[in-house]
C-alpha positions as CSV (number, residue, x, y, z in Angstrom):
1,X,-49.8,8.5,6.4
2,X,-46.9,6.5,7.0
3,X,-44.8,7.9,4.4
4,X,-45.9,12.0,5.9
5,X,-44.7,10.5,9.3
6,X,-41.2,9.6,7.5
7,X,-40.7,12.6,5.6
8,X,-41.4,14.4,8.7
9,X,-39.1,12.3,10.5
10,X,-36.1,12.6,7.6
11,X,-36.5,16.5,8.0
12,X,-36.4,16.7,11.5
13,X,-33.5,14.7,11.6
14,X,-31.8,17.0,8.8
15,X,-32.4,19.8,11.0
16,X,-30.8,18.8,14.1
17,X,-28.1,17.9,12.1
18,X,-27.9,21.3,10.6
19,X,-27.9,23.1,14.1
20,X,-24.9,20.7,15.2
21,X,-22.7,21.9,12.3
22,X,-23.6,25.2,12.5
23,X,-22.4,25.1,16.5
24,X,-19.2,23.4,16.0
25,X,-16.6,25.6,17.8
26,X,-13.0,26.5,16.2
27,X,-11.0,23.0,16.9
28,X,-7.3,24.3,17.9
29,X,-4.4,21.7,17.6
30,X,-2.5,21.1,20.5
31,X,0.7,22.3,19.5
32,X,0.9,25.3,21.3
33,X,0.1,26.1,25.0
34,X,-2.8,28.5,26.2
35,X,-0.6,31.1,26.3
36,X,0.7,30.7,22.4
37,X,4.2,28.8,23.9
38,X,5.5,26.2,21.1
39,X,5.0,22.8,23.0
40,X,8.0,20.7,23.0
41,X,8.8,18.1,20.4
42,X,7.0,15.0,21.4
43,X,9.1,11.7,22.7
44,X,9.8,9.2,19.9
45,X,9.2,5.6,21.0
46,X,12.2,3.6,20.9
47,X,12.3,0.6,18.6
48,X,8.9,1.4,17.1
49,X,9.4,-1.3,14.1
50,X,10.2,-3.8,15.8
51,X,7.3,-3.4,18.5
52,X,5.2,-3.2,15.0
53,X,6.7,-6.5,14.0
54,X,6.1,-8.0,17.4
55,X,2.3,-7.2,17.0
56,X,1.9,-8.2,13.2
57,X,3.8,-11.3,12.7
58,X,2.3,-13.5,15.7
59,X,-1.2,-11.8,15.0
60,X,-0.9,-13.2,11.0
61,X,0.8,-16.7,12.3
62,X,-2.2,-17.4,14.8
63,X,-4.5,-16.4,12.0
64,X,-3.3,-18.6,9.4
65,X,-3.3,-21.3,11.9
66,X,-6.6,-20.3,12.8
67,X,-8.1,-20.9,9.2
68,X,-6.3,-23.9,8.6
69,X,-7.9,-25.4,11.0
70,X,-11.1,-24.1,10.2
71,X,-10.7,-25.3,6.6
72,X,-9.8,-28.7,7.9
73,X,-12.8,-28.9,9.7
74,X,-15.2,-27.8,7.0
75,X,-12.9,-30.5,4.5
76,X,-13.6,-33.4,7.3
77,X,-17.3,-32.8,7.9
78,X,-17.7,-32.3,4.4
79,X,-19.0,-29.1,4.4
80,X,-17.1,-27.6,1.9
81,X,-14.3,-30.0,-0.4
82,X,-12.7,-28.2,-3.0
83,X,-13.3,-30.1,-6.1
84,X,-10.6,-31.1,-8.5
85,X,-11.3,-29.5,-11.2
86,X,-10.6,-26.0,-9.6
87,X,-6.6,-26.9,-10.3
88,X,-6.7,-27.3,-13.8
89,X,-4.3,-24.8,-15.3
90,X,-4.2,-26.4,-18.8
């Protein structure tokens, strides 16, 4: 009974799913105003790489930091100690 109560539950779910897709209006991109006017080129943000660097460098320096620390806590607690023979490249 449990797996009639499932099934029933799969295809009732496949049909609602069906009615969504089949009422999914005509998605128009907004280049172009109601009246069929050609927006105008959007504004280009100034120094975009270096606002990109600003976000990227400090976010990977505080997460190195963050797992160094982490690693020295799990290394001090002895949690987890890399063993020595890991290092072997003979």
């Amino acid at each position: 009974q449990r797996m009639a109560l499932s099934v029933r539950s799969i295809v009732r779910n496949m049909r609602t799913v069906s009615k969504r897709i089949n009422t999914v209006k005509n998605y128009r991109s907004a280049t172009t105003t109601p009246s069929g006017a050609i927006l105008p080129e959007p504004r280009k943000t100034p120094f975009g790489l270096i606002g990109i660097l600003f976000a990227v460098v400090p976010g990977l320096l505080i997460g190195a930091n963050i797992s160094k620390k982490i690693a020295n806590f799990l290394e001090e607690n002895d949690l987890f100690v890399p063993s020595d023979d890991d290092d072997d490249d003979d």
